[in-house]
VEXLO-680023 format. One line per field, with one value per residue (C-alpha): residue number from 1; x, y, z. Coordinates in steps of 0.05 Angstrom, whole numbers, always signed. Each point is the difference from the previous one (the first is absolute). Layout:
num (NUM_...)
px (X_...)
py (Y_...)
pz (Z_...)
//
This chain:
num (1_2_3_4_5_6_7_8_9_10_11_12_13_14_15_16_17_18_19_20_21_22_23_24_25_26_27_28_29_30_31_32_33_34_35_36_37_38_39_40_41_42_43_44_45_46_47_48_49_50_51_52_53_54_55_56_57_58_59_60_61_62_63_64_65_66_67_68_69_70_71_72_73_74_75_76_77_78_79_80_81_82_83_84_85_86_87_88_89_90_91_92_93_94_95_96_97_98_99_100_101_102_103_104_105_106_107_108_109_110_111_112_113_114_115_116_117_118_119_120_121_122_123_124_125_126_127_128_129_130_131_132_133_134_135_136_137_138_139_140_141_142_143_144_145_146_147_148_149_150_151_152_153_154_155_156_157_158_159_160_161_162_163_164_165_166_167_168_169_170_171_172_173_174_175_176_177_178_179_180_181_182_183_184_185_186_187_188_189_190_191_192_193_194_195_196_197_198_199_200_201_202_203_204_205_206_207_208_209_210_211_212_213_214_215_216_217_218_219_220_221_222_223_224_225_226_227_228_229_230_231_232_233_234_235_236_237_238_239_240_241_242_243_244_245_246_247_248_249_250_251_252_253_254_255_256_257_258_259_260_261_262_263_264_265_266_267_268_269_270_271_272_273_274_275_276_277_278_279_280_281_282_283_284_285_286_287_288_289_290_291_292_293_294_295_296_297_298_299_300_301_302_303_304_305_306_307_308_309_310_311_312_313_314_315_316_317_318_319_320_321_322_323_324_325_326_327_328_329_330_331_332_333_334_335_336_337_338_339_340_341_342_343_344_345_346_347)
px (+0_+47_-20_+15_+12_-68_-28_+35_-43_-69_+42_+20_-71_-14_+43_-8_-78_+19_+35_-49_-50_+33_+32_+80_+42_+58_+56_+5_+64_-10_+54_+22_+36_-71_-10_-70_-41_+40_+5_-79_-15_+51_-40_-56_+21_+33_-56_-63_+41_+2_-30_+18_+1_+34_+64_+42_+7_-25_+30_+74_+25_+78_+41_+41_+69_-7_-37_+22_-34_-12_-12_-64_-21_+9_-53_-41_-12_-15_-79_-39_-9_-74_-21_-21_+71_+60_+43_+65_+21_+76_+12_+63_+2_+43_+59_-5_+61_-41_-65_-11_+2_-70_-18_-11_-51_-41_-6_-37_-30_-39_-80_+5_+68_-7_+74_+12_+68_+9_+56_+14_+20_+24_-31_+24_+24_-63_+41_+13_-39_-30_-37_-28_-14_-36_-42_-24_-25_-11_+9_+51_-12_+59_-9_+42_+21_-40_+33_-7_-55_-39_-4_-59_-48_+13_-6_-72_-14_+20_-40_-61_+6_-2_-74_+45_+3_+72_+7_+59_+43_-13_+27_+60_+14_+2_+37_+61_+0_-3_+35_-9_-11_-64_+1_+26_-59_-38_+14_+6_-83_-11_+32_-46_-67_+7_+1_-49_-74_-47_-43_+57_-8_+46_+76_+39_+69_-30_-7_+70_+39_-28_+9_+61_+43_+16_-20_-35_+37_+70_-6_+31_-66_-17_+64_-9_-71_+24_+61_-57_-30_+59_-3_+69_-9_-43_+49_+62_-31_-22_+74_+36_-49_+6_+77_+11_-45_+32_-26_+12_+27_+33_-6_-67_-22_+27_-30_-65_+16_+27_-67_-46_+41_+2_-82_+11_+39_-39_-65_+35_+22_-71_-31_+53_-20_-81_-30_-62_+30_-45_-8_+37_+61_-9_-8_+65_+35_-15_+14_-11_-40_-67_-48_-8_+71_-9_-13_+62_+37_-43_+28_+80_+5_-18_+61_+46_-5_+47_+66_-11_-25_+65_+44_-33_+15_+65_+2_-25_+49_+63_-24_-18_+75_+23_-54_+28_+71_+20_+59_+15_-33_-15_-68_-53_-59_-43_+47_-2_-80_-12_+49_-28_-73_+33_+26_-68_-39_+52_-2)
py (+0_+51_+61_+68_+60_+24_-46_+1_+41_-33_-68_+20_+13_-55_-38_+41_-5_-86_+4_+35_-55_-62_-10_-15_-24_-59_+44_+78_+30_+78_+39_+62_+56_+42_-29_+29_-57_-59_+30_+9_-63_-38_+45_-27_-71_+4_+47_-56_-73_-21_+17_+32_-58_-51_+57_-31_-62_+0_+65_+10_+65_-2_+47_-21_+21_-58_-53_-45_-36_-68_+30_+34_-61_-47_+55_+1_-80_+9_-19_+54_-11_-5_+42_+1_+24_+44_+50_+12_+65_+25_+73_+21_-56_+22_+0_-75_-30_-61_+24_-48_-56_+19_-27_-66_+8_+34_-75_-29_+57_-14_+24_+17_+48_+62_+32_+72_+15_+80_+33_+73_+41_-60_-57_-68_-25_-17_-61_-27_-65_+44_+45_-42_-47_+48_+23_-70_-11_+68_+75_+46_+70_+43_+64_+50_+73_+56_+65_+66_+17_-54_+16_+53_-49_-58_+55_+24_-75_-22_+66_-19_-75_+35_+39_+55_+51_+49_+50_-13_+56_-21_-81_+30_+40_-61_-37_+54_+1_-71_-25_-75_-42_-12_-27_+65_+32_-45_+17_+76_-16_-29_+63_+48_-38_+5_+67_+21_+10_-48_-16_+20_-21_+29_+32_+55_+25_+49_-66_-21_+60_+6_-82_-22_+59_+29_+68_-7_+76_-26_-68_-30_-16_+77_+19_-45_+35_+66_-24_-24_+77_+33_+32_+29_+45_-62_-59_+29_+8_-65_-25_+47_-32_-78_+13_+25_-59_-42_-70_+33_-46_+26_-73_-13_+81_-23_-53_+26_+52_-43_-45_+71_+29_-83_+13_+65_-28_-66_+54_+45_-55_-29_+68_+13_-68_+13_+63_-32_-62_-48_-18_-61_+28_+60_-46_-42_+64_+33_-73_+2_+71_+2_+37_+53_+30_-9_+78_+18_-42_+31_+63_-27_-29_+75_+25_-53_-19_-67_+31_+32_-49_-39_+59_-14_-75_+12_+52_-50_-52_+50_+26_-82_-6_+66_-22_-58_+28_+9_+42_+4_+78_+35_+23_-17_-32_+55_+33_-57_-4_+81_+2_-59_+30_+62_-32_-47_+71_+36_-59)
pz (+0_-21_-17_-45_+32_-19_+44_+62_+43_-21_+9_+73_+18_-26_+46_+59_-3_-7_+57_+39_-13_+12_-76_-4_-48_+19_-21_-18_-25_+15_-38_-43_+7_+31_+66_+21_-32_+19_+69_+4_-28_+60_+57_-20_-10_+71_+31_-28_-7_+76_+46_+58_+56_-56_-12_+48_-35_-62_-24_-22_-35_-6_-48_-56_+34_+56_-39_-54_-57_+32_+65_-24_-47_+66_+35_-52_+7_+76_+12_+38_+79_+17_-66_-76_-29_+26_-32_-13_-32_-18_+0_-42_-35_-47_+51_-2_-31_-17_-18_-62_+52_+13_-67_+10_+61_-60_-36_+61_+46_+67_+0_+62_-1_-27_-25_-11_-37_+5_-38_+22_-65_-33_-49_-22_-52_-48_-44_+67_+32_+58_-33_-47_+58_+34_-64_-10_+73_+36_-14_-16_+4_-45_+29_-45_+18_-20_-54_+25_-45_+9_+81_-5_-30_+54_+50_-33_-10_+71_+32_-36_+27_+73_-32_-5_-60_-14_-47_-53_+28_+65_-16_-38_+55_+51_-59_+2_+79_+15_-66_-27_+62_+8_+68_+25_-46_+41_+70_-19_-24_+66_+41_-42_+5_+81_-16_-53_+25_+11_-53_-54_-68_-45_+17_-30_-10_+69_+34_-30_+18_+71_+23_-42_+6_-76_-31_-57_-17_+7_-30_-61_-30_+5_-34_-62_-2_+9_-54_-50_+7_-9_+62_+15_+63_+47_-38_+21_+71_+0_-17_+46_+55_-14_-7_+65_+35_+41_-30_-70_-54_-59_-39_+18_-25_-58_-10_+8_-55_-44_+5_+2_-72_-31_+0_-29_-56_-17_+2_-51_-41_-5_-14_-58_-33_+16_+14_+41_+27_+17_+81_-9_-28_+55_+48_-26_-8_+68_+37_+79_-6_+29_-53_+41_-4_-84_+1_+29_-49_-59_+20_+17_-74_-20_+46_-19_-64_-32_-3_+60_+38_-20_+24_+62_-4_+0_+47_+45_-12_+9_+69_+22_-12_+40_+58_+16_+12_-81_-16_+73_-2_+58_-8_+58_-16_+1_-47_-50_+7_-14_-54_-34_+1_-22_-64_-9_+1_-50_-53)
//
């Protein structure tokens, strides 16, 4: 039961909801570099499989650093004490030197033992006899790591999951504070809905700014808008701020430009080939944008048109190299960040 990356989150409810009724699976390899599902779907396997008075004996969760192959196949064939089944679950597994060992418990599994494999950031090999082993018999769940871009939609799609509602600006703006992880995304959620009033529905970039700790005005997501407008006077504010934050990142800014002006350029491109692009190609084009930001890129392929936007490309690419230490110059990072939206504006 392997699935694409697509499916992941409807897969882990899926399995979480088993769980909570009674359903398990002899063996589950939990893996991928993203460790939010495969760490939800273990909870509830541990929090649902035993029960509370049967722990003691028939529950064993080990990690993979003290635990070898034929140590966890020989608990695996252990009969439950006085119950229906027990479980056995290995966190880390990946430190295991002889992980494949576990292989051959997969070609005659107990009913009544339930084992969770759970890979932190890692996966195993797929040509390998363990992973097909499991996929014949049980579950694996290939959880992989989320782009940037892609964040603001699992954030809208996970908010609306919770009968929530945010606004796009909002969800980009928890995307840039928070970054990729979503189990930090996750417990930042959990802070802020202690905090929102009762009866809340729907949460916006307010709601962000005042729980999470990030100014919308001084945000990187605010200087690509205010880049897209051409707006010198508030961009070069903007950059003079973020570079003189403590947590600022001169790679990361970068980055985040790079991705903002790689729209830009894919937009222009399309509109040079097709005047009234249809929303597929748009769609294609603007790749990880919600809809409601099209506007502002409408108006940034006016501002930067191809060979500017390509100036700006490799504009980008020179001040990567002098932010991470390039050239060996002496400029601060707040130098590097207001002289680079200096030359972005001036293109």
């Amino acid at each position: 039961m392997a699935r694409q990356k697509e499916d992941i989150a409807a897969i882990a409810r899926e399995l979480v909801d088993d769980a909570r009724n009674g359903i398990f699976r002899p063996v589950y390899l939990l893996m991928g570099d993203e460790p939010f599902y495969p760490e939800l779907v273990c909870q509830a396997i541990i929090d649902n499989c035993v029960d509370e008075f049967g722990k003691d004996f028939n529950e064993t969760i080990c990690y993979g650093a003290d635990v070898t192959g034929e140590q966890v196949v020989t608990a695996a064939r252990r009969f439950p004490m006085m119950a229906d089944r027990q479980l056995v679950v290995v966190k880390e597994a990946q430190m295991m030197k002889s992980l494949e060992d576990i292989a051959i418990y997969c070609n005659e599994p107990l009913d009544s033992t339930v084992l969770v494999l759970m890979l932190h950031k890692a996966s195993t090999d797929k040509r390998k006899a363990l992973y097909k082993g499991v996929q014949k018999i049980g579950v694996v769940l290939d959880s992989p790591a989320l782009r940037d871009y892609e964040v603001p939609r699992w954030i809208e799609s996970y908010y609306r999951e919770k009968g929530l509602s945010i606004d796009a600006e909002a969800a980009a703006l928890l995307a840039e504070s928070v970054g990729t992880d979503l189990s930090t995304i996750a417990a930042e959620t959990e802070k802020m809905l202690k905090n929102l009033p009762e009866g809340a529905k729907s949460v916006s970039t307010a709601d962000i700014e005042k729980n999470v700790g990030i100014s919308r005005q001084f945000s990187i997501f605010e200087l690509t808008k205010e880049l897209s407008y051409r707006n010198s006077p508030k961009a070069l504010k903007i950059a003079a701020h973020l570079g003189n934050a403590a947590r600022f990142n001169m790679p990361q800014a970068v980055s985040a430009l790079y991705m903002h002006f790689n729209r830009i350029l894919r937009y222009g491109a399309l509109l040079a080939r097709a005047a009234a692009p249809s929303a597929e190609d748009k769609s294609a084009a603007l790749a990880g944008v919600n809809p409601y930001f099209y506007r502002e890129y409408d108006t940034a392929v006016r501002n930067y048109p191809l060979p500017r936007a390509q100036a700006v490309m490799s504009l980008l690419c020179e001040y990567d190299y002098l932010g991470k230490g390039g050239d060996g110059g002496a400029a601060t990072p707040a130098e590097l960040m207001t002289e680079l939206t200096a030359k972005i504006l001036n293109t």
